[in-house]
C-alpha positions in Angstrom: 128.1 -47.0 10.0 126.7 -44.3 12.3 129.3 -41.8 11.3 128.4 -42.7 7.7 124.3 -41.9 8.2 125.8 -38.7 10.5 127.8 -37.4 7.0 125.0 -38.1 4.5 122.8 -36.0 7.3 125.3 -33.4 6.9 125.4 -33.7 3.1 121.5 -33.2 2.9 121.5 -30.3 5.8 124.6 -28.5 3.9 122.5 -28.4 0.5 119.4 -27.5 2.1 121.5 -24.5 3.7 122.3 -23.6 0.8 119.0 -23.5 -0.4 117.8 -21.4 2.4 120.8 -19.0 1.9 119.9 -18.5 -1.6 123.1 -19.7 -3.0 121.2 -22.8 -4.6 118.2 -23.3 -6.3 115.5 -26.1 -5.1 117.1 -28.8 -8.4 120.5 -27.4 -7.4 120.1 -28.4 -3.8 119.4 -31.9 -5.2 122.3 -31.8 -7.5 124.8 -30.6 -4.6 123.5 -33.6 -2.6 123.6 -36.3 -5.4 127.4 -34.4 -5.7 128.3 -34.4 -2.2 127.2 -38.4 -1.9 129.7 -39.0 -4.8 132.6 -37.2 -3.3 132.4 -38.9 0.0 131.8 -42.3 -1.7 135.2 -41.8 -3.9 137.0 -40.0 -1.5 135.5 -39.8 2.2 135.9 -37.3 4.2 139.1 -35.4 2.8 137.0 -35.1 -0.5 134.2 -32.8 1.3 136.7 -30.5 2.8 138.2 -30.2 -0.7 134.3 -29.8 -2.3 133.4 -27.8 0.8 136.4 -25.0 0.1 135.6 -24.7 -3.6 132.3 -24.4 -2.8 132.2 -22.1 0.2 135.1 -19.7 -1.4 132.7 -19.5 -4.5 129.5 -18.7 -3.0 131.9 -15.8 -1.1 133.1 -14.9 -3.9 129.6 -14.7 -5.8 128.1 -12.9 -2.8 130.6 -10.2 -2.4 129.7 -6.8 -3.7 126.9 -8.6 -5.6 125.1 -5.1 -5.9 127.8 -3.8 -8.1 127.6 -6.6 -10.3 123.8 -6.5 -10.7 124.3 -5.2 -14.9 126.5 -7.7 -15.3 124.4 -10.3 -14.2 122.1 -8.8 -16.7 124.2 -10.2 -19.6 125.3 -13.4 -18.2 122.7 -16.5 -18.3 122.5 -17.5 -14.9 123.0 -15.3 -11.9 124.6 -15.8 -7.9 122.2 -18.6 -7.6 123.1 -22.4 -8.7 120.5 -24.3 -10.2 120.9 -28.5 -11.2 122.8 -27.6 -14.9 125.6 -25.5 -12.9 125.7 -27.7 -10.1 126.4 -30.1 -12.6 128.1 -28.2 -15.0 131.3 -27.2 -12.1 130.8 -30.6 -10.1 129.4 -33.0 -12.2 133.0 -34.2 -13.5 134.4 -34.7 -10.2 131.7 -36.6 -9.1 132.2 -39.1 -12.0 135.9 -39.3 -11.0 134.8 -39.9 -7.5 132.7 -42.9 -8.9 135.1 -44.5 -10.8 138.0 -43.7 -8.2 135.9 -45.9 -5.3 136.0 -49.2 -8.2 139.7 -48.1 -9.2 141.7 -46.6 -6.4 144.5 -45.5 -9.3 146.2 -42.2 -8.6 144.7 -40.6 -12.2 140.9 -40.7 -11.1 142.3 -38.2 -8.0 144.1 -36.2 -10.3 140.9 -35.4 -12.4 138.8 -35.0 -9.1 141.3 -32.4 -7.9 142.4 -30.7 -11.2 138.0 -30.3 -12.2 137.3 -28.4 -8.8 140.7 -27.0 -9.3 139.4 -25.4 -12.4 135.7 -24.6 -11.6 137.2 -22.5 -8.6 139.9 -20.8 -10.9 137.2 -20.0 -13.5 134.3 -18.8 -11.0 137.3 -16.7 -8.9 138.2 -15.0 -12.3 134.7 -14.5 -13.1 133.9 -12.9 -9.8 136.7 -10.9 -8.9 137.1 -10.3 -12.1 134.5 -8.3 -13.0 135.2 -6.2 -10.0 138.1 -4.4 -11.8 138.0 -0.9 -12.6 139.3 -1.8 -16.3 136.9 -3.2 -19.1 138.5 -6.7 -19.9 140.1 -7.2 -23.3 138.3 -9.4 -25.7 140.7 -12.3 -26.6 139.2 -12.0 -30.2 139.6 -8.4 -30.7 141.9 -7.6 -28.2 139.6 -4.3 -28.0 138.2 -3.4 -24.3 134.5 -4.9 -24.5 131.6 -4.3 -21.6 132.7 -6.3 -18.4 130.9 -9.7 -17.8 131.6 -10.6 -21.5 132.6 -14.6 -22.3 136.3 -14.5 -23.8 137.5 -11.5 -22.2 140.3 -11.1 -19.7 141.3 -9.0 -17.3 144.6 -8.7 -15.1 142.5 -8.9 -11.5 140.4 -11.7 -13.1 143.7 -13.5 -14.1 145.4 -13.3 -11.1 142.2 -14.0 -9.1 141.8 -17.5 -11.3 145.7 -18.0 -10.6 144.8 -17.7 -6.9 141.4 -19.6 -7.3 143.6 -23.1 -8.7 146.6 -22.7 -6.0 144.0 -22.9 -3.1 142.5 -25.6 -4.7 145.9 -27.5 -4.9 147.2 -26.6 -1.8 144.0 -27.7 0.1 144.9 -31.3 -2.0 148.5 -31.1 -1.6 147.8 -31.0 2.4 144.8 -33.5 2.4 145.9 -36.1 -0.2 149.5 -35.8 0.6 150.2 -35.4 -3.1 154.1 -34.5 -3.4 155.3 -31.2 -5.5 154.8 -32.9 -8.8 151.2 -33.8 -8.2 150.9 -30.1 -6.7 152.5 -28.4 -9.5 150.0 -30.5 -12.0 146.6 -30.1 -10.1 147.5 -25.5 -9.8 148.8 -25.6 -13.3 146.0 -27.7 -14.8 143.4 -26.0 -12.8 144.5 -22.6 -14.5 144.4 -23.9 -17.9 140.8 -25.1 -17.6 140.1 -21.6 -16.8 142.1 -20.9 -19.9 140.1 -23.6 -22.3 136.8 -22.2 -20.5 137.7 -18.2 -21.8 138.7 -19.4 -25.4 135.5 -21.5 -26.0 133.8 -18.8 -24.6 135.1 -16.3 -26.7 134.6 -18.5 -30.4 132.2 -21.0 -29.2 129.7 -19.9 -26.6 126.3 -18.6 -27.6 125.3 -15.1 -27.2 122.2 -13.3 -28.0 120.8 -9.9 -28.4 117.8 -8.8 -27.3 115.3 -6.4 -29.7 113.6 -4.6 -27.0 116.8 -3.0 -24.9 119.8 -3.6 -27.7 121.9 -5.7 -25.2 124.3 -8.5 -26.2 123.3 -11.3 -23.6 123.9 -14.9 -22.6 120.1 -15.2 -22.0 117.2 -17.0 -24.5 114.8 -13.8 -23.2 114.7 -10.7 -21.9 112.6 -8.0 -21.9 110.2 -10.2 -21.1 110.5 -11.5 -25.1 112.9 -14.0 -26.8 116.4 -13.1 -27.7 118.3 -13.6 -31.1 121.1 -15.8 -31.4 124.1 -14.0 -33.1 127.2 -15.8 -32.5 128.1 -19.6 -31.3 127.3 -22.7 -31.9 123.8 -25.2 -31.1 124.1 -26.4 -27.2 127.4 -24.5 -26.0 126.0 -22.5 -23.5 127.8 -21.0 -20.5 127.1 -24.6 -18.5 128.6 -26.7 -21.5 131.8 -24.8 -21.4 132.0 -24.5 -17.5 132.2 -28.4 -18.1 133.8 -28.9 -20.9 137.1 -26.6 -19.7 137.0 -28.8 -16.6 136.6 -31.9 -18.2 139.0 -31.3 -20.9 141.8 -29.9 -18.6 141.3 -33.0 -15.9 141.8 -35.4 -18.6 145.1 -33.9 -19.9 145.8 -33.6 -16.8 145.7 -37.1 -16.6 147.8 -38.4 -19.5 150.5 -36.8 -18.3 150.1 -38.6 -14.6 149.8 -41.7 -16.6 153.1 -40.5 -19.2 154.8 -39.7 -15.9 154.4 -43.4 -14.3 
């Protein structure tokens, strides 16, 4: 019991840490917390290392050489700093596995924990290393370079850097969870192709917007100070509804091949 109250404690002091440090927003702090409580309840203590390294390598990730990517935060929606919807939007999923994993201990419900973090690092790596190439990124549509920070394109450092981003992910789970090279294998490769789902919803799904005071193309409702006009993508599929549908999506296929492979 008092180890319990001394990891909720360390729950609330890691997302109010966050908060100070600028990494979260006030509703995102909450969200992380309501998160955090999840993980451990599903998973204990081996599930907050795992949430801990996706979120620690992110926030690195998202902090480093943020001054170069100040013009690209210009056309994305939401910037360095989580609020609740992102939170949500890259943890919410494995928090629901974690909930449904401590009423069913089935091998499946860890699978989707593992393969949704394994994909919200893989697609925020490739997002932030990404952008750091010297290259414009091809748009998938197009295949025609297009301005960097742009949903559906790819690079080959953004690529490799989401490779990279799943492999931790399912190495930290392969050495936590014991998992076996099957398991592994699954977690890395679906962790990549959520990354995958997320840049081809992205590219003929997602919303974008332009804005009629500057001419940008922009994930943002305003800027300028003035509403933006929608040009392409459909009602609702903003950048947080993919983050959580590629996640989502990829975890459960993820899953019916565990449960094909029993």
């Amino acid at each position: 019991m008092i180890v319990t109250i001394i990891i909720v404690i360390f729950i609330l002091l890691g997302s109010a840490s966050g908060y100070q440090s600028k990494s979260l927003t006030r509703s995102g702090a909450l969200a992380a917390s309501i998160v955090g409580l999840a993980v451990y309840l599903g998973f204990g203590i081996n599930g907050l290392y795992l949430l801990g390294a996706f979120f620690a390598s992110s926030t690195f990730w998202s902090k480093y050489k943020s001054s170069s990517k100040y013009i690209i935060e210009e056309k994305l929606a939401k910037g360095a700093t989580r609020d609740w919807r992102q939170v949500a939007a890259n943890g919410g999923a494995a928090g629901l596995f974690s909930i449904i994993h401590y009423f069913n201990h089935d091998m499946i419900w860890l699978i989707g924990f593992l393969v949704c973090l394994a994909s919200a690092n893989s697609d925020t790596w490739a997002s932030e290393i990404g952008s750091l190439s010297k290259q414009d990124p091809l748009y998938i549509r197009t295949f025609k370079r297009v301005e960097k920070g742009t949903s559906g394109a790819i690079s080959f450092l953004g690529s490799a850097a989401s490779l990279a981003g799943s492999f931790l992910i399912s190495i930290i789970g392969f050495w936590l969870f014991d998992l076996g090279l099957f398991f592994t294998c699954l977690v890395f490769l679906f962790g990549y192709l959520g990354n995958v789902i997320d840049t081809l919803i992205g590219a003929f799904y997602q919303q974008l917007y332009v804005c009629g005071q500057c001419g940008i193309e922009t994930e943002k409702k305003s800027h300028c100070q003035m509403p933006t006009a929608r040009i392409k993508g459909m009602v609702f599929v903003d950048n947080d509804m993919v983050n959580f549908l590629s996640g989502f999506l990829a975890s459960v296929f993820a899953i019916i091949i565990t449960i094909l492979n029993n």
